[in-house]
Backbone as a printed PyTorch tensor [residue, N CA C, xyz], in Angstrom:
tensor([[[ 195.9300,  -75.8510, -167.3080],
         [ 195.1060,  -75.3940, -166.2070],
         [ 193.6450,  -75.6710, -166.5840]],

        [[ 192.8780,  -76.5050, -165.4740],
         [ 191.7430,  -76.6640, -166.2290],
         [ 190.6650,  -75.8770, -166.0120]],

        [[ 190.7170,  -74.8420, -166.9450],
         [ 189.3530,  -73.3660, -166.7170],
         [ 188.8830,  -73.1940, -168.2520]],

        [[ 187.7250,  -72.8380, -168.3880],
         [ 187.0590,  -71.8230, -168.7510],
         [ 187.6670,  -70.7810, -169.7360]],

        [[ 187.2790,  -70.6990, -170.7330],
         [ 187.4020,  -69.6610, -171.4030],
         [ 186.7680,  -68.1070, -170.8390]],

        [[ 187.5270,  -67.4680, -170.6220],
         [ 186.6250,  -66.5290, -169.9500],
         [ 186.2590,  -65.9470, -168.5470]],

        [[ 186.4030,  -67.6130, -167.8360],
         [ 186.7580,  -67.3740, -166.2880],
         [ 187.8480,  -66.7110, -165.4320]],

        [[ 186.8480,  -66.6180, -164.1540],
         [ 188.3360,  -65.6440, -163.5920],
         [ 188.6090,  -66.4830, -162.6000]],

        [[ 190.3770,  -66.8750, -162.7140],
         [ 191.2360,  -67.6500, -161.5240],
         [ 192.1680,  -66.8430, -160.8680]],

        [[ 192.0570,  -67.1080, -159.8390],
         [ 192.3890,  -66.7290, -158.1990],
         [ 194.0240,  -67.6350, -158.4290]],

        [[ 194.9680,  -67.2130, -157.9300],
         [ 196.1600,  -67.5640, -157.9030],
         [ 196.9250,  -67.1800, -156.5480]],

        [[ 196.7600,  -68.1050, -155.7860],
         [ 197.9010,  -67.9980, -154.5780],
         [ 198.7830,  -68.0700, -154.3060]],

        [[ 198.9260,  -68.8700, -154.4170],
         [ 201.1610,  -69.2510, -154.1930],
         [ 201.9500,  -67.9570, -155.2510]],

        [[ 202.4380,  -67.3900, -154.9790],
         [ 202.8110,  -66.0610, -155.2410],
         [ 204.3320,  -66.0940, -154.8570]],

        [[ 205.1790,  -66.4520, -155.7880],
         [ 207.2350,  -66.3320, -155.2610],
         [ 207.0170,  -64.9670, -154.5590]],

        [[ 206.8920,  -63.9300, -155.8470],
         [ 207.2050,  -62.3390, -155.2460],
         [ 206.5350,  -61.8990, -155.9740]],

        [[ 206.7400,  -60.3930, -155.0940],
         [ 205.4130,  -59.3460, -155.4950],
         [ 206.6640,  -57.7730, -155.3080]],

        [[ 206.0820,  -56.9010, -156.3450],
         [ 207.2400,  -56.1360, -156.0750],
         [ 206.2830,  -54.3140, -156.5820]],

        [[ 206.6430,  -54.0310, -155.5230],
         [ 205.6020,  -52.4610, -155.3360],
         [ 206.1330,  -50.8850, -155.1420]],

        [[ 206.3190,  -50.5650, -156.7950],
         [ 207.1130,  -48.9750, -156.5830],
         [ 208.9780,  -49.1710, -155.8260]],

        [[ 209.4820,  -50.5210, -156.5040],
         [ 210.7720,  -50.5930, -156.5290],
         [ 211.3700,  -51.2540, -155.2460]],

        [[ 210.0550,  -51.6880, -154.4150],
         [ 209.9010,  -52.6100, -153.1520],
         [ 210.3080,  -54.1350, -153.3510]],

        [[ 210.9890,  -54.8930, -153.4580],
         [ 210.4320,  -56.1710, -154.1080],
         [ 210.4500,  -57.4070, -152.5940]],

        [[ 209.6370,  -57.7690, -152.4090],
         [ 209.0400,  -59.4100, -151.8060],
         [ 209.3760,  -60.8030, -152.1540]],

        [[ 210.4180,  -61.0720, -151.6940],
         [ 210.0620,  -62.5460, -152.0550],
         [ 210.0020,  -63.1420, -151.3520]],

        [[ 209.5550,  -64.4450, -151.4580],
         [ 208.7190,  -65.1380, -150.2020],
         [ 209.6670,  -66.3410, -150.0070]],

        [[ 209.5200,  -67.1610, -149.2390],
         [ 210.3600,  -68.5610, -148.8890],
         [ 209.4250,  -69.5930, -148.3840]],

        [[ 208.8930,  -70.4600, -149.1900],
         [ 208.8200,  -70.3890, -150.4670],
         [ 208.2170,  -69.1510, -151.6460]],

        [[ 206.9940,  -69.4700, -150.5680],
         [ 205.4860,  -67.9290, -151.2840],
         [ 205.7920,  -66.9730, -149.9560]],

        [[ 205.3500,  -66.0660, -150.9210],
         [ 204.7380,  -64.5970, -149.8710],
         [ 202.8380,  -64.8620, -149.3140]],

        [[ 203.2400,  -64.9810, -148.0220],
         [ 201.8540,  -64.7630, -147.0690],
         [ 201.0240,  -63.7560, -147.3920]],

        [[ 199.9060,  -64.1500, -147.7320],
         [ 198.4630,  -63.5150, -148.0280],
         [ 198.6980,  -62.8850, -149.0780]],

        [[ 199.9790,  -63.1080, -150.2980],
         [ 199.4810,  -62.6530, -151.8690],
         [ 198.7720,  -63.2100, -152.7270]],

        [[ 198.1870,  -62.4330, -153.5020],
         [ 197.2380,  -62.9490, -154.3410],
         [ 197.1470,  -62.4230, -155.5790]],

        [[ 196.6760,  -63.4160, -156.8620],
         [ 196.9170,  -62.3480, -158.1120],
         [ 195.5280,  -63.0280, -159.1640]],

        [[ 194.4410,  -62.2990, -158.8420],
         [ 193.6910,  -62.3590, -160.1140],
         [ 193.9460,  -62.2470, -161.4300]],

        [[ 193.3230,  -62.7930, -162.1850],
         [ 193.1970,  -63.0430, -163.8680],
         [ 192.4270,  -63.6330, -164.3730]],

        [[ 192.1120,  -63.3770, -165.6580],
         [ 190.7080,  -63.8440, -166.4990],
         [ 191.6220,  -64.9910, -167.4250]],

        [[ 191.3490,  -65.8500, -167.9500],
         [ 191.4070,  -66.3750, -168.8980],
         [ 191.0800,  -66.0230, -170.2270]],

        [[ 192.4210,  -66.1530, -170.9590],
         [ 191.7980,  -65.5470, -172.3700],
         [ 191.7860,  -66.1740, -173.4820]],

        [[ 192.6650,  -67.5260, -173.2620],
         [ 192.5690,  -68.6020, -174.6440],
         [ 192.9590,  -69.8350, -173.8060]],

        [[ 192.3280,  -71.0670, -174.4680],
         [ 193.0430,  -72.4360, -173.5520],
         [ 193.0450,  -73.1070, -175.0270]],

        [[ 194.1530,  -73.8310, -175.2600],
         [ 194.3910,  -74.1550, -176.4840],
         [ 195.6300,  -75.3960, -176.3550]],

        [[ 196.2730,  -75.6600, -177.8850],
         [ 197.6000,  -76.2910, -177.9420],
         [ 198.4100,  -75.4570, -178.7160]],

        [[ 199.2480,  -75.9460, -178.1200],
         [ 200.6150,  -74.4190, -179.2660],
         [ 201.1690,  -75.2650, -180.2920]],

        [[ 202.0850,  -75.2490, -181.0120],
         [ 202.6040,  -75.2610, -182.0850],
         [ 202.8990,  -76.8860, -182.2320]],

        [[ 203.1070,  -77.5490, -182.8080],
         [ 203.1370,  -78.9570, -183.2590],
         [ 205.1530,  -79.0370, -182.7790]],

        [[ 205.5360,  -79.6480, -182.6690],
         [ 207.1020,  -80.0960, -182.1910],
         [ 207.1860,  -81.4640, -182.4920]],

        [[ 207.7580,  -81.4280, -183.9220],
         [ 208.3640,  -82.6500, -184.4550],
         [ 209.7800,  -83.4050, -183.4880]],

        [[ 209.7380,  -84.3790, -183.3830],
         [ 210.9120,  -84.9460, -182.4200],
         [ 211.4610,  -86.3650, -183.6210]],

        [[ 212.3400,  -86.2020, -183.9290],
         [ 213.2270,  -87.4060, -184.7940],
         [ 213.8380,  -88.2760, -184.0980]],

        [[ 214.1090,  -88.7840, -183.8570],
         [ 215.3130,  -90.1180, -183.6050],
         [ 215.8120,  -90.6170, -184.8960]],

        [[ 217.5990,  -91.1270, -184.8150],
         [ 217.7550,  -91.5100, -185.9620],
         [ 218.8690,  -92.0780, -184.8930]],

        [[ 219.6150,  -93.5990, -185.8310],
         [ 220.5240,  -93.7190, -185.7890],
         [ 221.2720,  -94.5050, -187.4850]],

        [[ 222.2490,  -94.3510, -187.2130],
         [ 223.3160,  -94.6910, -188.6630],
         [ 223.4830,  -96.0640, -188.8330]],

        [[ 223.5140,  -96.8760, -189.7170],
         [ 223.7300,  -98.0010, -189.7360],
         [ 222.9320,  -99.4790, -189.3390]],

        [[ 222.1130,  -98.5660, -188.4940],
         [ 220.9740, -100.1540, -187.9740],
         [ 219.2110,  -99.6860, -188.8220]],

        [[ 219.1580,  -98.3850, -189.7410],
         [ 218.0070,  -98.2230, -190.1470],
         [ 216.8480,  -98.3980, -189.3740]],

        [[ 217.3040,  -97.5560, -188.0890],
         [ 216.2730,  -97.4620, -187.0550],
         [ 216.3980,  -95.8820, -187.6090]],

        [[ 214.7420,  -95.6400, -187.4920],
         [ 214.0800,  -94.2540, -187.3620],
         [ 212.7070,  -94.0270, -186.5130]],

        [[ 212.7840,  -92.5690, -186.2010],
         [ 211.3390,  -92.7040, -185.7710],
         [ 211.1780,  -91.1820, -185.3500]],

        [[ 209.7910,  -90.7310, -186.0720],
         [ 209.0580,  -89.5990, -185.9330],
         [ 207.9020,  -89.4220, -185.3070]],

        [[ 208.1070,  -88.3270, -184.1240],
         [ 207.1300,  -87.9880, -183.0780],
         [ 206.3980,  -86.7320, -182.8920]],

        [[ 205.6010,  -86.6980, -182.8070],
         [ 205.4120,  -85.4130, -183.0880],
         [ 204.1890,  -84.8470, -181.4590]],

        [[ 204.5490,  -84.0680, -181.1740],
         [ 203.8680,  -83.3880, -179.8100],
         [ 203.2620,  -82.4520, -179.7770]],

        [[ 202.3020,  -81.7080, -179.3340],
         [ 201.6860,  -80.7500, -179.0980],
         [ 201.2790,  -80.0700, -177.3110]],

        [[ 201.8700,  -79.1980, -176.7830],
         [ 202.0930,  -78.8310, -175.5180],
         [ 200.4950,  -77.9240, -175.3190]],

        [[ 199.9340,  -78.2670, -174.2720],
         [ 198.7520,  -77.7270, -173.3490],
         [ 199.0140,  -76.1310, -173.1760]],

        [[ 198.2920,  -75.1390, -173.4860],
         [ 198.5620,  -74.1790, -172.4730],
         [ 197.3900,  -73.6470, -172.2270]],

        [[ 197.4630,  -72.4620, -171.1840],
         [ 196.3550,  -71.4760, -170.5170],
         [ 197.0120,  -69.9290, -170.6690]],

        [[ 196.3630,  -69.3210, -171.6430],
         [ 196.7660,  -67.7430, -171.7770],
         [ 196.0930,  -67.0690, -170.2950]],

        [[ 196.6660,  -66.0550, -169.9380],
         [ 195.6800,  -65.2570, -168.8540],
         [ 196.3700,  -63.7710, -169.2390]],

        [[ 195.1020,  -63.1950, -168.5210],
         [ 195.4720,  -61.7350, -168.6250],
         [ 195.1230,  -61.2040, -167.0340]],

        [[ 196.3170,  -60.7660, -166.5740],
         [ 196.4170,  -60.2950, -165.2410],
         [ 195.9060,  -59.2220, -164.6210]],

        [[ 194.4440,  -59.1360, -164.0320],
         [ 193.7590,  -57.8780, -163.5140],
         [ 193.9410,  -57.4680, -162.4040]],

        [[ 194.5820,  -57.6970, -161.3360],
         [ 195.0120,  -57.3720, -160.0570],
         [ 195.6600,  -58.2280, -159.2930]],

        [[ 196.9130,  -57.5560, -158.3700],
         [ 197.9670,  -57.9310, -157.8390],
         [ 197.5500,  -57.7440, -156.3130]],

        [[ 197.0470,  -58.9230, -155.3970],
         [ 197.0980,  -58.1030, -154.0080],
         [ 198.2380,  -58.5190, -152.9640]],

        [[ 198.8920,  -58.0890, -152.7120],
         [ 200.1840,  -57.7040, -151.4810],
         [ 199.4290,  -58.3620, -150.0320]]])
């Protein structure tokens, strides 16, 4: 997600929303939900080695990946 350390993102498309044992779900989204949050780390997570091997033809090969993410911390839910 491309934000800001720190910034606050607005999130619309909303599956479901669920209120004191009420639950919403939408088809696709639920109409006019909304869910604020701050951003709290944007980083890469853990390294993921990927091997290939096969037997007999001395083919190898090592890959190694690192996946994108966006931490958030969720300050309000609006219905």
């Amino acid at each position: 997600m491309p934000a800001a350390k720190g910034s606050t993102v607005e999130l619309d498309k909303v599956l479901a929303v669920g209120d004191n044992g009420n639950l919403t779900v939408g088809k696709p989204t639920v109409e006019g939900a909304s869910v604020s949050a701050t951003v709290q780390d944007v980083g890469l997570s853990k390294k993921v080695i990927v091997y290939k091997y096969k037997r007999k033809t001395r083919y190898h090969k090592k890959i190694g990946h690192r996946q994108p993410f966006t931490e958030l911390k969720i300050d309000s839910i609006k219905a």
